[in-house]
C-alpha positions as CSV (number, residue, x, y, z in Angstrom):
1,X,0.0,0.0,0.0
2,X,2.8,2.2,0.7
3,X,4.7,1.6,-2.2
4,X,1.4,2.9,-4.0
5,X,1.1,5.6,-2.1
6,X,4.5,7.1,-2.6
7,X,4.2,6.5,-6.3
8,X,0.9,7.9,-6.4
9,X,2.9,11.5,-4.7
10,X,6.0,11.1,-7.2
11,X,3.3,11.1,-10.1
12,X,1.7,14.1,-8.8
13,X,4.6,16.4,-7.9
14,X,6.2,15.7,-11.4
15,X,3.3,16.5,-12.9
16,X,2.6,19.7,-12.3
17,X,6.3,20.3,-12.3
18,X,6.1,19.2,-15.7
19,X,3.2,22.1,-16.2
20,X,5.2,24.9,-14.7
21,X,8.7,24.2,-16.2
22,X,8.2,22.1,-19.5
23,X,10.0,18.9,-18.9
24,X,10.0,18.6,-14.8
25,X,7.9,15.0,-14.8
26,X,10.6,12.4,-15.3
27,X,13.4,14.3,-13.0
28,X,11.4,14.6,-10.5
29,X,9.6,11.2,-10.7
30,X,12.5,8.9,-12.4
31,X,14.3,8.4,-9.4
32,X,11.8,7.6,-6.7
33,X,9.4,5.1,-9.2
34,X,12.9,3.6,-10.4
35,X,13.5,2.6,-6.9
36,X,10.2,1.9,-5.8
37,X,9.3,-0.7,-9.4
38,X,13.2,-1.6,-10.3
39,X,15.4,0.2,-13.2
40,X,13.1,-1.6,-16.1
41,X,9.2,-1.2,-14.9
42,X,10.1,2.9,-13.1
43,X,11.5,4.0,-16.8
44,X,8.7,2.2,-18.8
45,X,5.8,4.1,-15.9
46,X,7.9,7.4,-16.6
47,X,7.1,7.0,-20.6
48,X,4.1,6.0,-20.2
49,X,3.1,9.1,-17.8
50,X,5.3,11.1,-20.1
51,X,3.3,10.5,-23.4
52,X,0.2,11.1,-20.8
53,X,1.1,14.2,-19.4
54,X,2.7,15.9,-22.5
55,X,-0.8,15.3,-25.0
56,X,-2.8,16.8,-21.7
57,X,-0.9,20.1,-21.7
58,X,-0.1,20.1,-25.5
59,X,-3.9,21.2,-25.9
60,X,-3.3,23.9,-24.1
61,X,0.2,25.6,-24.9
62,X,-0.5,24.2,-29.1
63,X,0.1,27.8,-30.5
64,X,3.3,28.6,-28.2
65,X,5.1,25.0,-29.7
66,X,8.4,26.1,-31.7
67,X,7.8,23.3,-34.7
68,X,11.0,23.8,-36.7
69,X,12.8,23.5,-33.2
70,X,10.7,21.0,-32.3
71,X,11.1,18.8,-35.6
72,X,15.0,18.6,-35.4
73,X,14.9,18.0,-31.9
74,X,12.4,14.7,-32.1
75,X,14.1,13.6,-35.2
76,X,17.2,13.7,-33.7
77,X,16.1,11.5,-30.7
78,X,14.2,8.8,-32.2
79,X,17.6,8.6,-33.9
80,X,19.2,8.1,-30.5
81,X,16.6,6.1,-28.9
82,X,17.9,2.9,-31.2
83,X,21.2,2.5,-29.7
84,X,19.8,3.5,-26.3
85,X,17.7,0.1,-26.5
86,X,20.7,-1.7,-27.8
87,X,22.7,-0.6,-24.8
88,X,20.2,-1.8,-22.2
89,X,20.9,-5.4,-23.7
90,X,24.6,-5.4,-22.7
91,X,25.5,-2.2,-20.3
92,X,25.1,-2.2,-17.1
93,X,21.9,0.3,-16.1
94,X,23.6,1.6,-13.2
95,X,26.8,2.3,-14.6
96,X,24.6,4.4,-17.5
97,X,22.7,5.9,-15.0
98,X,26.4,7.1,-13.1
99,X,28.2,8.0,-16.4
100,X,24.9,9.8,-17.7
101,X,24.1,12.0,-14.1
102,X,27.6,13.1,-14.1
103,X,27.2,14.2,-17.9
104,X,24.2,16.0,-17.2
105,X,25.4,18.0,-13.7
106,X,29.0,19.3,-15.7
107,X,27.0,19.9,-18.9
108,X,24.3,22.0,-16.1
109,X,27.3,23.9,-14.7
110,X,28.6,24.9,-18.4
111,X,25.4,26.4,-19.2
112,X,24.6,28.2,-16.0
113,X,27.9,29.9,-15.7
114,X,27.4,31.1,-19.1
115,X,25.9,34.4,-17.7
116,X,24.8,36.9,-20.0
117,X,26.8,35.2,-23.1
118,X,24.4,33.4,-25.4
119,X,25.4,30.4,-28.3
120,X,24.3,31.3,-31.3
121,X,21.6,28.9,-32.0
122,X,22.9,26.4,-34.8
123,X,21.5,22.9,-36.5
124,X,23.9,20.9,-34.6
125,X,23.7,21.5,-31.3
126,X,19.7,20.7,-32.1
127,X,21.1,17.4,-33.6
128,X,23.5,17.1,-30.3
129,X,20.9,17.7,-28.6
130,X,17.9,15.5,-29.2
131,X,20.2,12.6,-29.5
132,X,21.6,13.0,-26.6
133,X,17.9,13.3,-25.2
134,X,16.8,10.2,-26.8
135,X,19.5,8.4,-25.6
136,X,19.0,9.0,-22.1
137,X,15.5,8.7,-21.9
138,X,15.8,5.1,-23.2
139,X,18.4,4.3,-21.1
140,X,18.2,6.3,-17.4
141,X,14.3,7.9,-18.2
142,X,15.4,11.4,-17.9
143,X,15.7,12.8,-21.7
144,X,14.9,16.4,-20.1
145,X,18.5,17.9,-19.5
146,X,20.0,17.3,-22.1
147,X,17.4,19.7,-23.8
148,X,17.2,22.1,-21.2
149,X,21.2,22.4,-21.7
150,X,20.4,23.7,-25.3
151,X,17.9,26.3,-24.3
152,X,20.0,27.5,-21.9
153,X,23.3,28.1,-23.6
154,X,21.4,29.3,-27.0
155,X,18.6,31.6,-24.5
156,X,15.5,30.0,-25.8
157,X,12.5,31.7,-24.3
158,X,11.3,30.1,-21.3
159,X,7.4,29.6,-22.7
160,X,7.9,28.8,-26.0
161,X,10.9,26.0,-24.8
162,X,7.7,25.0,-22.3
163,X,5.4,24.5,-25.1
164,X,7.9,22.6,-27.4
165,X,8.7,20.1,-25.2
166,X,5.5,18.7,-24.7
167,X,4.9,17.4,-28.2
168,X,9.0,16.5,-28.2
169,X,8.4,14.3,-24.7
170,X,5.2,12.7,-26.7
171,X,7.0,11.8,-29.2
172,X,10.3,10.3,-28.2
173,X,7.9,9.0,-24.9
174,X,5.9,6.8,-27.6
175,X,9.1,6.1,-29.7
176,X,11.1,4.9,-26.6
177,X,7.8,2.4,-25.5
178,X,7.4,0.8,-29.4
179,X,11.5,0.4,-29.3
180,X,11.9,-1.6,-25.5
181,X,8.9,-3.1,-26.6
182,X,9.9,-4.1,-30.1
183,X,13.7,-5.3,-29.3
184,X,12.5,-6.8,-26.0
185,X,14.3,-5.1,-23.8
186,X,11.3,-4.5,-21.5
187,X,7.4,-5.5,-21.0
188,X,4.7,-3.2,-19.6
189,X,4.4,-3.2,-15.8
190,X,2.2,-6.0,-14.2
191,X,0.6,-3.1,-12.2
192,X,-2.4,-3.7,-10.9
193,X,-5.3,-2.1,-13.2
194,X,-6.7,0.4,-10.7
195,X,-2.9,1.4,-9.4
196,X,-2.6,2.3,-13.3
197,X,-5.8,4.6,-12.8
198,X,-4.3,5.9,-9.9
199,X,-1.7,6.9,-11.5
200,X,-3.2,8.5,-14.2
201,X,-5.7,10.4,-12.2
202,X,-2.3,11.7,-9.9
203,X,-1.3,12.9,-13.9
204,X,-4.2,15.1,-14.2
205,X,-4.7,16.3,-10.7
206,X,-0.4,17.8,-10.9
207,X,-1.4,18.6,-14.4
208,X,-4.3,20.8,-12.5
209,X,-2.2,22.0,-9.7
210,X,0.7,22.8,-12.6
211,X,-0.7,24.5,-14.4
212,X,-3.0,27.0,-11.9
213,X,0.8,27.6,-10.4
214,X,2.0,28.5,-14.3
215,X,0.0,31.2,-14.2
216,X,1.3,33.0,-11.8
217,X,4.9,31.9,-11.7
218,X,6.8,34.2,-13.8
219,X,9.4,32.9,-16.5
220,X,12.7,34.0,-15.1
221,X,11.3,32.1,-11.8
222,X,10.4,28.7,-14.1
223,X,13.7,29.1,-15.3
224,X,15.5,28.9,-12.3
225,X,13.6,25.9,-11.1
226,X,14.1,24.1,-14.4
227,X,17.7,24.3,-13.8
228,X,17.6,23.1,-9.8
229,X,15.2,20.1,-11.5
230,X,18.0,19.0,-13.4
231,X,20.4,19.5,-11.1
232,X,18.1,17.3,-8.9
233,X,17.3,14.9,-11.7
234,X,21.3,13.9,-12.5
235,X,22.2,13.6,-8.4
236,X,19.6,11.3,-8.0
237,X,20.6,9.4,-11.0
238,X,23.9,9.0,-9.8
239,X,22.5,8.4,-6.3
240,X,20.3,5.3,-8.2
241,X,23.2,4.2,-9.8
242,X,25.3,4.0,-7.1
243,X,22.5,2.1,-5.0
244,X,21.8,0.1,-8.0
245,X,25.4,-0.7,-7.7
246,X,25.8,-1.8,-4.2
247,X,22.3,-3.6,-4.0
């Protein structure tokens, strides 16, 4: 019952971070369902909440979406999602998870202390970037930061990078599902069905929360918390790693 419970909360907080920063839903619920349902059955929940999340708020941010950014980006990561699936077959998760949170916090810490000095935005850090992205969302769950590294360094606005990322997440969320599935690298969850309507319900009552709170969080503030999520995202996937490790 507990074990419910406590997934039940990391669906709902990652929701409606998800709302208010763009892509807050797998860093903030990754680590805590990975632990709670093992390394294979957390990721698959996170896509599958993803894809869920990402349509509901898609219908409402639609005109804000940035489609050429958004069609190089999502290209790009189905591209990476392949060899992402590949790796799960011989790599060991937790060392991915290690090598990919310590990737993710220095590539963080380049981008912050950028300051006022912007990349000029150019067709291969998109490409960079959305492989990357694919490649650890197949692999750790958390495709966010690598994306959120871009927007940063090249100063993408805040809302419009919000917007974009939900029909990016939908979209390498659904690719990353048809390739485990497809190369048998993982099954669906043998959740209980209603703990899977928990769950979704928990999607659409942060999705709720999120997105009353988005209204009145300004853009400099979502920035700012997008960058602590990531920073929280990559310590607890080396964290998971490391437990993965010792367990």
């Amino acid at each position: 019952m507990w074990t419910t419970v406590l997934v039940i909360a990391a669906v709902l907080v990652g929701s409606s971070m998800q709302r208010i920063t763009g892509m807050g839903f797998a860093l903030v619920a990754a680590p805590f369902l990975v632990l709670l349902l093992g390394p294979v059955d957390g990721v698959i929940v996170v896509n599958v909440c993803g894809v869920l999340t990402a349509s509901i708020i898609l219908m409402r941010v639609f005109r804000l979406v940035d489609w050429r950014r958004y069609i190089v980006l999502a290209l790009c990561a189905v591209v990476g999602i392949v060899p992402g699936s590949y790796v799960l077959q011989f790599v060991s998760v937790a060392w991915l998870e290690i090598s990919i949170g310590v990737l993710v916090a220095a590539g963080l810490t380049i981008s912050v202390n950028l300051g006022r000095v912007v990349v000029r935005d150019r067709l291969g850090f998109r490409v960079v970037a959305g492989m990357a992205s694919g490649f650890m969302n197949t692999t750790a769950g958390v495709g966010g930061p690598a994306v959120s590294i871009y927007a940063i360094a090249t100063g993408w606005p805040q809302r419009s990078f919000a917007a974009t990322m939900q029909p990016y997440f939908l979209t390498i969320g659904l690719a990353s599902l048809a390739s485990k599935f497809a190369l048998g690298s993982a099954d669906l969850p043998q959740l209980p069905v209603p703990v899977w309507v928990l769950i979704g319900c928990a999607c659409i009552v942060g999705l709720i929360i999120g997105d009353r709170l988005a209204t009145v969080v300004e853009p400099h503030v979502a920035r700012r918390l997008l960058v602590i999520v990531a920073y929280l995202g990559s310590f607890a996937t080396i964290v998971r790693g490391v437990i993965e490790l010792l367990v």
